[in-house]
Backbone bond lengths (Angstrom), bond angles and torsions (degrees), N, CA, C in turn:
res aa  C-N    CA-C-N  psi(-1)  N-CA   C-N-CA  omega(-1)  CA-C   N-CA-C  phi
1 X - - - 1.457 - - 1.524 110.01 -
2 X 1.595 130.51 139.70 0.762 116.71 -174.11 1.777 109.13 -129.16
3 X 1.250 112.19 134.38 1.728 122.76 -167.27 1.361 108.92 -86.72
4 X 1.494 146.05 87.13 1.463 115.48 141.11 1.441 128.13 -82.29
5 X 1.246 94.94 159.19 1.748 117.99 175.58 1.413 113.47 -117.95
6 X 1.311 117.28 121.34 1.249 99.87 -153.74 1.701 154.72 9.96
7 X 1.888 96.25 73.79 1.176 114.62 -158.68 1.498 137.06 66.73
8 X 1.161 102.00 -19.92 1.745 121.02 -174.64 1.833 98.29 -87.36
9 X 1.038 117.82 147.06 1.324 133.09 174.80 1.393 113.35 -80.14
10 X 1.294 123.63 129.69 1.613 121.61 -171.99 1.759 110.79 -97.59
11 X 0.908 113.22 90.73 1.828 115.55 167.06 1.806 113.66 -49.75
12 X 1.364 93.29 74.29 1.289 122.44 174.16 1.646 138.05 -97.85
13 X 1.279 149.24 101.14 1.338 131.51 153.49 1.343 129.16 -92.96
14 X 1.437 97.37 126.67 1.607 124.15 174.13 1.388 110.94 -65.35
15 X 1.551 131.22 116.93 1.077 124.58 175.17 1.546 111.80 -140.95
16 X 1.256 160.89 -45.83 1.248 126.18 167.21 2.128 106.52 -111.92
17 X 1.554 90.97 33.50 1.729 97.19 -172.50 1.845 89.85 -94.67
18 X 1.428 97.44 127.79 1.370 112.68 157.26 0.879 122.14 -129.17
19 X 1.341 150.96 18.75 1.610 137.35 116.03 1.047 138.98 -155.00
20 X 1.271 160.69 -163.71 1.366 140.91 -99.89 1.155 88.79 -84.54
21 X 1.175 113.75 -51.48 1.680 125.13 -159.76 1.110 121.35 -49.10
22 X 1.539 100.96 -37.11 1.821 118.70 -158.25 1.497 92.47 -74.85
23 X 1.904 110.32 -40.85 1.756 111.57 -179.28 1.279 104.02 -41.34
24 X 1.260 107.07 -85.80 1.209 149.23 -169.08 1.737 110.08 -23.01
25 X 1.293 100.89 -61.07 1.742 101.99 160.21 0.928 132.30 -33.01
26 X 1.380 117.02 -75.95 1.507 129.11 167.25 1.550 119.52 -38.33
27 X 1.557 114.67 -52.59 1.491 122.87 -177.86 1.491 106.86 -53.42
28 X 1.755 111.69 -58.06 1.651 105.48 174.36 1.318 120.94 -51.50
29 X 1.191 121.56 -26.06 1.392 125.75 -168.59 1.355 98.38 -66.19
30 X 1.613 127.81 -66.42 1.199 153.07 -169.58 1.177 106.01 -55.76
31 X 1.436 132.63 -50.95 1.323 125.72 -178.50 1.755 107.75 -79.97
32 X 1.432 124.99 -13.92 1.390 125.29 165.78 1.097 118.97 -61.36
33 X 1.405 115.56 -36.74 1.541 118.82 174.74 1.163 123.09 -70.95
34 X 1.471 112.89 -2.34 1.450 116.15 -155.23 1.785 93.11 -129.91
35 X 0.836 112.47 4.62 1.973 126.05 174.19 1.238 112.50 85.63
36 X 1.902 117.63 38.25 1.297 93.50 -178.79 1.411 116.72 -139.47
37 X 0.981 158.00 172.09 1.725 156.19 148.63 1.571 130.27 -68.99
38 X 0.774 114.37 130.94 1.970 99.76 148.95 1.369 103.12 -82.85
39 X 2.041 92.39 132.52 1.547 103.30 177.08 1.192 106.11 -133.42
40 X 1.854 133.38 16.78 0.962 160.45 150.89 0.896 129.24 -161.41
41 X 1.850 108.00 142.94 1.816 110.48 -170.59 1.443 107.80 -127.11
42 X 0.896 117.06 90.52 1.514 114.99 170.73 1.551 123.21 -82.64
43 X 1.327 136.43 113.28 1.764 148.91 147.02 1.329 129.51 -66.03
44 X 1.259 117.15 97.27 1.407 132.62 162.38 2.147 88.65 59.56
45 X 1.300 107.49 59.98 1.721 106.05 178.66 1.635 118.00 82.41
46 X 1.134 118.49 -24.93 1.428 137.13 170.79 1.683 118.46 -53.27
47 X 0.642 142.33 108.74 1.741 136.95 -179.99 1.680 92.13 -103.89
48 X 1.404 100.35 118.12 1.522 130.11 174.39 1.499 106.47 -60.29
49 X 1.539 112.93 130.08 1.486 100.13 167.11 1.821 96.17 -126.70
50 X 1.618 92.71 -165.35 1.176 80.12 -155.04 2.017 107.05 -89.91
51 X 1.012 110.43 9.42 1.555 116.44 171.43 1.836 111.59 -96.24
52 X 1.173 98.94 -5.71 1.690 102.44 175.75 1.589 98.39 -100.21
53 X 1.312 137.19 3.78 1.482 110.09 -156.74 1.868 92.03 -90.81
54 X 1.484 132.29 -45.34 1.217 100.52 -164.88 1.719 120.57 -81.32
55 X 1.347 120.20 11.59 1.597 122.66 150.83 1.575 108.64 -76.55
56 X 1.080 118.61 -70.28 1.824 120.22 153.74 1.197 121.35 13.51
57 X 1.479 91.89 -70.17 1.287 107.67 -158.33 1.609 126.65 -89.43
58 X 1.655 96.84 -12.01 1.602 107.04 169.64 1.858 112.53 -96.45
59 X 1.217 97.38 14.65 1.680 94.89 -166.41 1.757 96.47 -93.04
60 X 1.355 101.61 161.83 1.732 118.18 -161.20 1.356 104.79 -100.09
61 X 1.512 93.47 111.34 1.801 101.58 164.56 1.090 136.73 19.61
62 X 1.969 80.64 -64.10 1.766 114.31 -159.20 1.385 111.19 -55.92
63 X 1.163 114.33 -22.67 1.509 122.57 -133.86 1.949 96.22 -120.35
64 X 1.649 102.83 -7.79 1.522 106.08 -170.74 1.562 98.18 -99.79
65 X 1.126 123.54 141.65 1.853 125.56 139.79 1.233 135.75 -58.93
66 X 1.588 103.97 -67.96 1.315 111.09 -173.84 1.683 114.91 -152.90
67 X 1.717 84.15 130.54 1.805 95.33 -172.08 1.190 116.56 -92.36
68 X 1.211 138.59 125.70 1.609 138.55 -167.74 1.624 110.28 -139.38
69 X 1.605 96.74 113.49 1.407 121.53 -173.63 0.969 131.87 -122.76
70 X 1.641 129.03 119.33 1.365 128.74 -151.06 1.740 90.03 -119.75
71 X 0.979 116.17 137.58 1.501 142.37 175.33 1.578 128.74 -98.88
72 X 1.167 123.76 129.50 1.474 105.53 164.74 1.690 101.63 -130.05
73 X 1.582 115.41 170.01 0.981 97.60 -157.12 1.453 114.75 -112.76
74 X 1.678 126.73 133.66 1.121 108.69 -163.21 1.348 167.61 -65.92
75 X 1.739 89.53 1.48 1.884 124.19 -178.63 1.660 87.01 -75.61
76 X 1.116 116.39 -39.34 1.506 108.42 -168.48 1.514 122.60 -96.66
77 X 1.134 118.19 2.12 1.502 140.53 150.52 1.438 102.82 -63.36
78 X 1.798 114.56 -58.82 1.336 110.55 179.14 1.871 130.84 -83.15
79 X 1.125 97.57 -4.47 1.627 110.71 149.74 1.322 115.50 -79.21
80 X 1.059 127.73 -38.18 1.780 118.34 -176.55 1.350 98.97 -76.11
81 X 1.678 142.70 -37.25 1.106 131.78 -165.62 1.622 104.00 -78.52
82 X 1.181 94.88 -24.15 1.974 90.62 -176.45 1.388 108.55 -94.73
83 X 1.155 124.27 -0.81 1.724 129.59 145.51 1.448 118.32 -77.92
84 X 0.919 117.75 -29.15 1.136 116.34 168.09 2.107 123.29 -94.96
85 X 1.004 93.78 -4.44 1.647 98.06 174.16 1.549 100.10 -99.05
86 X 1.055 130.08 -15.40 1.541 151.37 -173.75 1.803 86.29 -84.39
87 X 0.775 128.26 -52.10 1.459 127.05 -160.23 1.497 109.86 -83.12
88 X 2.010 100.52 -44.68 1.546 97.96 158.42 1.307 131.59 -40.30
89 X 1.441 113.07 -53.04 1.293 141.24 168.32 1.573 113.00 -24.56
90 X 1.396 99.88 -72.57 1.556 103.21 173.78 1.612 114.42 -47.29
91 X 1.468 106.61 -57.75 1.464 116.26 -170.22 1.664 102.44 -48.66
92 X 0.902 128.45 -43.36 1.387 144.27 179.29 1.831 99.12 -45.21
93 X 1.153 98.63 -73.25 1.046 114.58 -169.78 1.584 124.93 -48.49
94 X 1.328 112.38 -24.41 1.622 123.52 154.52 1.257 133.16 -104.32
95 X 1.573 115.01 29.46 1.441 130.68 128.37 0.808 159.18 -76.95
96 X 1.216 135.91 135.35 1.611 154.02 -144.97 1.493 100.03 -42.40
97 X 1.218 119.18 -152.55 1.852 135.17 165.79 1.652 116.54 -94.36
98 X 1.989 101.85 -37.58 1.018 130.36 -178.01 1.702 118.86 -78.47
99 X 1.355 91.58 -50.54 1.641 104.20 178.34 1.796 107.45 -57.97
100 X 1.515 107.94 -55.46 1.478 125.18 178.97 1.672 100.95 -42.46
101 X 1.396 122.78 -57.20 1.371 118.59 166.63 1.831 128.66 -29.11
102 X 1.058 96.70 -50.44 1.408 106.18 -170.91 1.582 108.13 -108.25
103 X 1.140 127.96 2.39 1.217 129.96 -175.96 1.826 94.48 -74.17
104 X 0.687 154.84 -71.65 2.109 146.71 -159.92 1.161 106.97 -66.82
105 X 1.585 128.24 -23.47 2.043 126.71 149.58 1.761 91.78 -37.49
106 X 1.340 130.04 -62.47 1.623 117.45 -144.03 1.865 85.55 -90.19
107 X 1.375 93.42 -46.79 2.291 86.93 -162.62 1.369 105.01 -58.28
108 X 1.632 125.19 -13.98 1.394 95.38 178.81 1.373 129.02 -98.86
109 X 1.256 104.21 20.93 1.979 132.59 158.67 1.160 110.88 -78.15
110 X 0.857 115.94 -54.29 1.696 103.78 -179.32 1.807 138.76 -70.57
111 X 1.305 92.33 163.59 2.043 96.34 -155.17 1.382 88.87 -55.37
112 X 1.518 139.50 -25.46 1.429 115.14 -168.41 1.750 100.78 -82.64
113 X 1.575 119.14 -49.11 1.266 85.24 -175.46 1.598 126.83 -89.66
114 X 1.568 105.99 15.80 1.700 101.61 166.78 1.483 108.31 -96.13
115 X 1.234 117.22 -7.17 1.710 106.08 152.12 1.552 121.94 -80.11
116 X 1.060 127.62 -33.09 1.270 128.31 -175.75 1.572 87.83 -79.26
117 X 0.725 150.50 -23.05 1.480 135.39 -168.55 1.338 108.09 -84.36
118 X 1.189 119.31 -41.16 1.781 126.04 175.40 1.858 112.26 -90.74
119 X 1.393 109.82 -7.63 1.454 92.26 172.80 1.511 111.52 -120.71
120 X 1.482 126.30 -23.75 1.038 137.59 -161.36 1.941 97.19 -133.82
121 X 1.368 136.55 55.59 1.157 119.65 -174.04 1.642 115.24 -90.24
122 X 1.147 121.81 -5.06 2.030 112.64 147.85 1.104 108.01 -38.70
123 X 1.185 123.83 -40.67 1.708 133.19 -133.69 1.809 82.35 -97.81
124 X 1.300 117.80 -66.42 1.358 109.92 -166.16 1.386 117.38 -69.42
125 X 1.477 116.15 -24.72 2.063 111.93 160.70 1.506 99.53 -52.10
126 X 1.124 149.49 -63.44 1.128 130.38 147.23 1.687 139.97 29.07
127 X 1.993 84.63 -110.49 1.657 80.72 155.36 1.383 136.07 -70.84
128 X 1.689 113.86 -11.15 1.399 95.89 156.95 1.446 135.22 -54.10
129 X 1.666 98.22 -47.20 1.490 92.63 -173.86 1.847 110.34 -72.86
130 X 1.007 114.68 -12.85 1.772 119.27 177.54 1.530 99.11 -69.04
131 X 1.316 124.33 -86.85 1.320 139.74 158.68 1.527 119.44 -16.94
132 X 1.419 128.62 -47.16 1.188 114.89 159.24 1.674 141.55 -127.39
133 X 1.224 112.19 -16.28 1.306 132.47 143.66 1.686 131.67 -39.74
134 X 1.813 72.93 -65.26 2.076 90.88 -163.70 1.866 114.32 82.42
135 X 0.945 107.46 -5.59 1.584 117.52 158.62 1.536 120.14 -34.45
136 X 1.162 113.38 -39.94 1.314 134.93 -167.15 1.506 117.92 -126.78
137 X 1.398 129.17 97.80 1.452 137.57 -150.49 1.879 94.53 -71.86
138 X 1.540 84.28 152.25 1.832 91.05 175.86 1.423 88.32 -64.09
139 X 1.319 160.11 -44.18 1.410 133.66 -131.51 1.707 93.99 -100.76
140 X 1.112 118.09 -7.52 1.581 118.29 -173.15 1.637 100.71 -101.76
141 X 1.165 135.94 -34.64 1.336 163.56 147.25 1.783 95.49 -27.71
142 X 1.223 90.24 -74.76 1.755 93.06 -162.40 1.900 98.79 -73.48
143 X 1.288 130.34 -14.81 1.445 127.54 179.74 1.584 112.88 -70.16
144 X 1.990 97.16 -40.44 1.661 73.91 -163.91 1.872 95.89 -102.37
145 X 1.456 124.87 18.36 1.422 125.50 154.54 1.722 107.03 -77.21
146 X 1.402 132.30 -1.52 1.173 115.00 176.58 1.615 88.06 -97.63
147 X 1.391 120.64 -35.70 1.613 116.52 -139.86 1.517 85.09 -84.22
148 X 1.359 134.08 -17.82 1.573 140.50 163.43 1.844 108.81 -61.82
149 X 1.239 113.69 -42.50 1.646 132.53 -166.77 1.682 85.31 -78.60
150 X 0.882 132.75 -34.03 1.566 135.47 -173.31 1.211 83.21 -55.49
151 X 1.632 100.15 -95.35 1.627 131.43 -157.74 1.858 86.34 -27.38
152 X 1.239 118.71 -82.78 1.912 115.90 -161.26 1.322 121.97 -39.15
153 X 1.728 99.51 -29.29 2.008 109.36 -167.90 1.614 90.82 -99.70
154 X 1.385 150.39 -47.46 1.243 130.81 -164.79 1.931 91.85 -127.05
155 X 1.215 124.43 83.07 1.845 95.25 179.19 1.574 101.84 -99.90
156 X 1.159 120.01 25.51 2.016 132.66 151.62 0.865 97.80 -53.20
157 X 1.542 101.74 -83.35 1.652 114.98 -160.15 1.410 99.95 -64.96
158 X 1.160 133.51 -35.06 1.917 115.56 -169.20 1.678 105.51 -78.95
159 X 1.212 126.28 -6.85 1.771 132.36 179.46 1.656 85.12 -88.25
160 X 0.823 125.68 -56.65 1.122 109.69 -176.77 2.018 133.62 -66.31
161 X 1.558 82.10 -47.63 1.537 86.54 168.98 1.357 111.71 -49.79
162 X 1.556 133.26 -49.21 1.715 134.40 -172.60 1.177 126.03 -59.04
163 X 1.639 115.33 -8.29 1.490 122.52 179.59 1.266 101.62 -47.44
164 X 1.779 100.23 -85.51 1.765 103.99 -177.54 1.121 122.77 -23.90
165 X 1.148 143.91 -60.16 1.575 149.78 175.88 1.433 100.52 -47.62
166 X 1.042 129.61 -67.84 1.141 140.68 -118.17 1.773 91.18 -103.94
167 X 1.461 102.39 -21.00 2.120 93.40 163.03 1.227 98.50 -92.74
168 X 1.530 128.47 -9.31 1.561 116.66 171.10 1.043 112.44 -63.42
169 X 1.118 117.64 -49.26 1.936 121.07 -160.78 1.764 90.21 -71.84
170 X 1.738 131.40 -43.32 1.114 112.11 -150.30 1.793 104.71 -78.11
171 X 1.698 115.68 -11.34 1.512 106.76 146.29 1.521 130.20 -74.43
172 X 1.278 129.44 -13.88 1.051 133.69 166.08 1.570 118.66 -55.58
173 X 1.475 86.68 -58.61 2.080 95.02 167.01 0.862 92.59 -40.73
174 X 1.071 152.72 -104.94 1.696 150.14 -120.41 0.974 118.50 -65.40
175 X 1.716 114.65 -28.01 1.838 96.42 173.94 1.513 88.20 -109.77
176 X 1.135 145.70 58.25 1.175 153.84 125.06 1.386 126.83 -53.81
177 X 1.373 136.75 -12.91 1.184 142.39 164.69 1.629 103.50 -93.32
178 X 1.520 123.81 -46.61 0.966 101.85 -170.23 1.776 118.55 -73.17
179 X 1.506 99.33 -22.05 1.599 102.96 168.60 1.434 105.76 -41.02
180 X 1.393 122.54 -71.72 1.543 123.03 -170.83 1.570 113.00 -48.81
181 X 1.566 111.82 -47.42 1.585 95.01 161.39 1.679 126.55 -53.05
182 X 0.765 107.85 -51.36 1.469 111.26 -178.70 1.988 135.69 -44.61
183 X 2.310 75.63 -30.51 1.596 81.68 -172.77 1.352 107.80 104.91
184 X 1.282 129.04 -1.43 1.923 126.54 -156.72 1.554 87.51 -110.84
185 X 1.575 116.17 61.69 1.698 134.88 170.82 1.052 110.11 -41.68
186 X 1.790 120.64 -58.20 1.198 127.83 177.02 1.708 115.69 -48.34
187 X 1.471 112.48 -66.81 1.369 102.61 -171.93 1.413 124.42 -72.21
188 X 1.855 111.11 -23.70 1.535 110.61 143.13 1.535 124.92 -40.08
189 X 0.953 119.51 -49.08 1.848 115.52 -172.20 1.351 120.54 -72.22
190 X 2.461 109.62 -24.02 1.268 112.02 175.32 1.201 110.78 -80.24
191 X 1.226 126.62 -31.88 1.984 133.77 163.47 1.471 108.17 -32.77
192 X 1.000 100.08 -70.41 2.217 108.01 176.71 1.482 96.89 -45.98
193 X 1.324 125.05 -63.70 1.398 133.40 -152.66 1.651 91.09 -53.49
194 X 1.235 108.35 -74.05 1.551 121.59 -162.60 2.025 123.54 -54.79
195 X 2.143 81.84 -30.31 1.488 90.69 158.71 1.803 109.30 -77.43
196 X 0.391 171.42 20.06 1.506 161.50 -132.87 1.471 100.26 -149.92
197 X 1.459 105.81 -59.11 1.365 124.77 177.82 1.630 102.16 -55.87
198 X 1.806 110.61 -67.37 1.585 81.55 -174.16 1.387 144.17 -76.61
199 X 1.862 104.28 -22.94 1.407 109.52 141.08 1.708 132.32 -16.57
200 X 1.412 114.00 -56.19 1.624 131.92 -163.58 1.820 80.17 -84.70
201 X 1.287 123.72 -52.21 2.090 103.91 -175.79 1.487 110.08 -52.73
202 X 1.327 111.91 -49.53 1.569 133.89 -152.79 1.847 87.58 -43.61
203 X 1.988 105.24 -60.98 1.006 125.19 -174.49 1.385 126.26 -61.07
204 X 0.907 122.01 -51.13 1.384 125.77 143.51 1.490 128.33 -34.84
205 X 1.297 117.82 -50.39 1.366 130.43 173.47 1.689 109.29 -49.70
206 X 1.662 111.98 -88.82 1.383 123.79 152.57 1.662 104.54 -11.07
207 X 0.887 138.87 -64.29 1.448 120.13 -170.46 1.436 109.48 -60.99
208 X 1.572 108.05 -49.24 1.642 94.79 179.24 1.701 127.18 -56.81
209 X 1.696 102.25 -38.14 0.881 102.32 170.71 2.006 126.28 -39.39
210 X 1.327 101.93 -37.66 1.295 112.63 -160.15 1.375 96.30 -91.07
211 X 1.553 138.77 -41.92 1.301 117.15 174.75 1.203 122.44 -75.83
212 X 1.521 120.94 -9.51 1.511 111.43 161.61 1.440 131.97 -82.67
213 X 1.497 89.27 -2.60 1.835 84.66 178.57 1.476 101.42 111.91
214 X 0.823 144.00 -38.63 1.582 146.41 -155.85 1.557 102.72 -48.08
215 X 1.106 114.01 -31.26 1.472 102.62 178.61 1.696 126.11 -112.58
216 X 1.412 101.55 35.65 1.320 136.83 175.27 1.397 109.13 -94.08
217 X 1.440 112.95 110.84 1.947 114.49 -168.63 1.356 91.38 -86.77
218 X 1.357 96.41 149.10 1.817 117.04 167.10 1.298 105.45 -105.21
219 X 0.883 114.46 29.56 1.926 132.02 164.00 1.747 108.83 -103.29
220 X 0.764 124.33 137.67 1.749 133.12 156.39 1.014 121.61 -30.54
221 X 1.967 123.99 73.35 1.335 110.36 -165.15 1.462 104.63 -136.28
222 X 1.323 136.62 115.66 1.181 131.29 -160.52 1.566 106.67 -64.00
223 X 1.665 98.84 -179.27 1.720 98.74 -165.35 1.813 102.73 -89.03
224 X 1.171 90.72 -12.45 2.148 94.88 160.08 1.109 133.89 -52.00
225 X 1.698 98.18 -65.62 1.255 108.33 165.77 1.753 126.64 -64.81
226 X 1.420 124.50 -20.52 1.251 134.39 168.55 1.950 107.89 -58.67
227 X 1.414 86.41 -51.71 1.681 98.46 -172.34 1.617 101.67 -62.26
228 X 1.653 110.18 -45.93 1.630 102.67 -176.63 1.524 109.17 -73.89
229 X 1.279 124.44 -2.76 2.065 111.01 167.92 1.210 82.80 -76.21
230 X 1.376 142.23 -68.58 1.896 134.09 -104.00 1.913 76.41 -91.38
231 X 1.234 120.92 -53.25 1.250 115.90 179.32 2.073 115.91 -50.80
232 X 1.237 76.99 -37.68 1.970 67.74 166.73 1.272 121.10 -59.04
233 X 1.612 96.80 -61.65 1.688 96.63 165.16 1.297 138.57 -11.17
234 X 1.383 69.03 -68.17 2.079 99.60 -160.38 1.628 84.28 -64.83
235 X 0.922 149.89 -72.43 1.847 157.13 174.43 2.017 105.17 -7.48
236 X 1.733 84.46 -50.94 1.459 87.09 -160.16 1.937 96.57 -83.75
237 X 0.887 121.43 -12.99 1.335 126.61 -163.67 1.835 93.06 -94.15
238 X 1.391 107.62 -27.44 1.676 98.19 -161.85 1.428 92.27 -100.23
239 X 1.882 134.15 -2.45 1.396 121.56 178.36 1.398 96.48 -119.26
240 X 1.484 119.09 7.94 1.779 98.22 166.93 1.580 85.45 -102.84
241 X 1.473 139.82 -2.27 1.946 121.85 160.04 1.850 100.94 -43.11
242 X 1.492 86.29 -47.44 1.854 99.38 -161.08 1.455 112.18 -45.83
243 X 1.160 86.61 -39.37 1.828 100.08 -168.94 1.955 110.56 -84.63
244 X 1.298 112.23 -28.16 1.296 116.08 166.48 1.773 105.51 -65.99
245 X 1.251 111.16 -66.10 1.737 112.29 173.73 1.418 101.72 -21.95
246 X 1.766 116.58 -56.68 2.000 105.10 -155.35 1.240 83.08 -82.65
247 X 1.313 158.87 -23.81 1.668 139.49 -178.63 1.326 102.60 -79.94
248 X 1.224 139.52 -26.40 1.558 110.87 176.75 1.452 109.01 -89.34
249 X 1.432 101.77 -35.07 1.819 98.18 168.85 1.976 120.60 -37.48
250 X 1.386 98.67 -47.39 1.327 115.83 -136.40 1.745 68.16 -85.20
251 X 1.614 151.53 -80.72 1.175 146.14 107.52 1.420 108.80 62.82
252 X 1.073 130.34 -55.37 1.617 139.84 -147.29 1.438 98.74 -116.58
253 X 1.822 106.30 -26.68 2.025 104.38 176.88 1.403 100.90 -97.19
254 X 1.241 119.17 -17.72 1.331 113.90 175.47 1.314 124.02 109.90
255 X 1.495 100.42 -5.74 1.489 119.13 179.74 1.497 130.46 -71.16
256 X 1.746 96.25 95.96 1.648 96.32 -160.43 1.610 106.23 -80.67
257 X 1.484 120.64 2.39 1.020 112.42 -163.50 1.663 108.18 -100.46
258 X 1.533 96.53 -23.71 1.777 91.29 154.35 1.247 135.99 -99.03
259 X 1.627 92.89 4.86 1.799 101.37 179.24 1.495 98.42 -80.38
260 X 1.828 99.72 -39.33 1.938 84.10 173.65 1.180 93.37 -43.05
261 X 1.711 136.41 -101.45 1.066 121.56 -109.62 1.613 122.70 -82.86
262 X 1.497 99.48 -4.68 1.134 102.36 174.45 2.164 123.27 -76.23
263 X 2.052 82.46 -22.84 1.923 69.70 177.35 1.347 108.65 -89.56
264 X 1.805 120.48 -18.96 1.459 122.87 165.15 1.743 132.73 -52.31
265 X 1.459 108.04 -34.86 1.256 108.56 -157.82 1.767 87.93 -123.06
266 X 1.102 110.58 -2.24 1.997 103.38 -156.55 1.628 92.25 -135.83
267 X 1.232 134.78 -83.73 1.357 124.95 -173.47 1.197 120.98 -57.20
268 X 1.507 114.49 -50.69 1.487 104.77 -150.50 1.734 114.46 -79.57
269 X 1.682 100.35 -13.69 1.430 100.83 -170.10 1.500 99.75 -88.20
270 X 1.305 121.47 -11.57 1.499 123.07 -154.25 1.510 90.40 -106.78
271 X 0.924 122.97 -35.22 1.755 129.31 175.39 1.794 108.02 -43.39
272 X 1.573 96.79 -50.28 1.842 108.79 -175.37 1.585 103.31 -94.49
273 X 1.405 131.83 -25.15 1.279 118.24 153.84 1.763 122.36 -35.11
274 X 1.934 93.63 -66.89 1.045 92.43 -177.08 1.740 124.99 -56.51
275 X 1.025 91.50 -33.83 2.184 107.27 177.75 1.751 92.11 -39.42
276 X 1.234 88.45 -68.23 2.164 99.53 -167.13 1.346 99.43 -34.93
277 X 1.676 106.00 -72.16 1.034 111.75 -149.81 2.072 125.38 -66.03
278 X 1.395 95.85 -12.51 1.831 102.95 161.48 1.623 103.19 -92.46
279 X 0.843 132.91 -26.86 1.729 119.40 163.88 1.222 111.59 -79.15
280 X 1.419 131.99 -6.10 1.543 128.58 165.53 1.622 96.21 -89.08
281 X 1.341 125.04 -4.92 1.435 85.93 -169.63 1.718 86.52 -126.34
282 X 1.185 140.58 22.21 1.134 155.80 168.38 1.460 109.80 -63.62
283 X 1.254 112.13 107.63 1.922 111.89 -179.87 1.214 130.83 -86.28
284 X 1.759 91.77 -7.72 1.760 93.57 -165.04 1.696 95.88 -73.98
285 X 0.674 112.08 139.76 1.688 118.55 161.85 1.739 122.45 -87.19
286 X 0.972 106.58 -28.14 1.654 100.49 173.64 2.163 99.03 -76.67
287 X 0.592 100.10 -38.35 2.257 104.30 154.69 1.433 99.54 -40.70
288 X 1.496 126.32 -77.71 1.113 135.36 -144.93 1.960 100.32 -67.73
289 X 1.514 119.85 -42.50 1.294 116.68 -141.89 1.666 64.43 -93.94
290 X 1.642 150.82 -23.72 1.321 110.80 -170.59 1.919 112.18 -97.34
291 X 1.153 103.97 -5.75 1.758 120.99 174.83 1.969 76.10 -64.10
292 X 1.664 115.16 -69.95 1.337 92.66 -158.23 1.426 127.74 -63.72
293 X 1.427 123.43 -12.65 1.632 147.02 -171.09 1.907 85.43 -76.41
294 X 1.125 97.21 -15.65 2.210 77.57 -153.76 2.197 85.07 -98.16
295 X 1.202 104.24 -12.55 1.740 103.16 -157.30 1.998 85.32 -98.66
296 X 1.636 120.91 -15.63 1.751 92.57 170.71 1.281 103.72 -93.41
C-alpha cells in the first residue's frame, strides 16, 4: 500500500495497523506534531467525505492501494478563524439589544466558533460570555482575539516582547507575601492577575512556537534527539502547572508564609528558567540575531 501526503510518498512501515483507522491515527497524530491537519482523504481515487468515514474507516489495509492526503497547516487554520471571529465581532457589534440576545444560539454553529472551541477554548469562554452574557465588553473581547492573532501570525516577536513584563512580575512574586502581610489586597490580587495573564501568553506562545517548527534545528539532528528537547520542554512546562496549582492554593487560604516561599524559591525562578530555556532551544536564527539586536 502506498501513503502520500501531499503528493509526496511517505517512507513508512506498517506493522501491527490493520485498517484504515489504525493508519490513519497514527498519521494524524504525526502530522499534529508537526503543525498540520488532514484536509483531504482520498482511497484508491475516492475522495472521503464526511458520511463515508466510519465504513472507511473500519476497512482492511489489505484490501487498499493507495492513500492520498492533503494537509493544511494548522497556525493558519488558526489565523483564518481569528479573522474571522474579528469580523464576527464587528457584526456583533451593530446589533440591536434584541438581536445581541440571540446572536451566540446561531455563532456557536459555525466552523469558526466550533474550531475555536476545540483548539483555542480560553478564547471561546470568552466569546461566550461577550456573545451571551455581556460580562465581557466587545472592546475587551476583540483586544485579547488580536493579542491571540499576534501570538499565531508573529510568536518571535511576542517571545520576545514578554521578557520585560514577565522579569517584572517575577519581582513582584517576591514581595508578594509581604503585600498580604501588610494589607496591600489590591496590589496583591493585581500580581496573581498579571501573573496569570503572562503565564497563559508564555503558554500559548510555546505552543505556536512548536507547531511552526521554530524549534526544529537546521543542523543534523536525529528525530530522537528532537523528540528528547520537545519532551524536556513539555516536562518543564507540565511541573511549573504543579507549582502554579500550590501558589494559588496556598493564595486562596491566605497563607502568606508559603506563598513566600513558594513565589521565592518555586515560581519566580522557574518562571525565567522556563523563559531561557524556550529561547535556548529556539532554531530560527533570524529570532536569535533580533533577541540579540533588542539586548545592545
Amino acid at each position: 500500500m502506498e501513503i502520500k501526503i501531499n503528493e509526496k510518498t511517505l517512507d513508512i512501515n506498517l506493522e501491527n495497523e490493520n485498517t484504515l483507522g489504525d493508519v490513519l491515527a497514527g498519521i494524524e497524530q504525526w502530522l499534529s506534531s508537526s503543525g498540520h491537519r488532514i484536509a483531504e482523504l482520498n482511497i484508491d481515487g475516492q475522495t472521503v467525505n464526511a458520511s463515508m468515514i466510519e465504513e472507511i474507516f473500519s476497512r482492511d489495509i489489505k484490501n487498499i492501494k493507495c492513500i492520498n492526503i492533503n494537509t493544511t497547516v494548522i497556525a493558519e487554520l488558526t489565523a483564518a478563524s481569528l479573522i474571522n471571529l474579528l469580523e464576527d465581532i464587528g457584526v456583533f457589534e451593530t446589533l440591536s439589544f434584541d438581536e445581541k440576545k440571540k446572536y451566540y444560539d446561531t455563532w456557536k454553529e459555525t466552523p469558526t466558533a466550533m474550531y475555536i472551541s476545540s483548539e483555542i477554548p480560553d478564547l471561546y469562554a470568552y466569546c461566550f460570555n461577550t456573545f451571551s452574557s455581556g460580562e465581557i465588553s466587545v472592546n475587551t473581547l476583540k483586544t485579547i482575539a488580536e493579542e491571540i492573532q499576534r501570538e499565531v501570525n508573529f510568536p518571535a516577536d511576542e517571545i520576545i516582547k514578554i521578557e520585560s513584563i514577565l522579569n517584572e512580575i517575577c519581582v513582584r512574586l517576591v514581595d508578594l507575601p509581604l503585600d498580604i502581610q501588610t494589607g496591600k489586597d489590591a496590589r496583591a490580587a493585581q500580581t496573581i492577575q498579571i501573573f496569570s495573564a503572562v503565564t497563559e501568553k508564555l503558554f500559548r506562545i510555546f505552543n505556536q512556537l512548536d507547531i511552526q517548527g521554530y524549534f526544529t534545528s537546521d543542523k543534523p539532528e536525529s528525530k530522537e534527539q528532537i523528540k528528547e528537547r520537545k519532551e524536556q520542554l513539555n516536562k518543564k512546562f507540565s511541573d511549573f502547572s504543579g507549582v502554579i496549582k500550590e501558589l494559588f492554593d496556598a493564595y486562596e487560604r491566605n497563607d502568606s508564609v508559603l506563598v513566600g516561599d513558594i513565589t521565592e524559591y518555586e515560581v519566580s525562578p522557574k518562571l525565567k528558567e522556563l523563559y531561557i530555556e524556550i529561547m535556548n532551544n529556539v532554531q530560527d536564527k533570524s529570532l536569535m540575531q533580533k533577541k540579540a539586536q533588542g539586548d545592545k
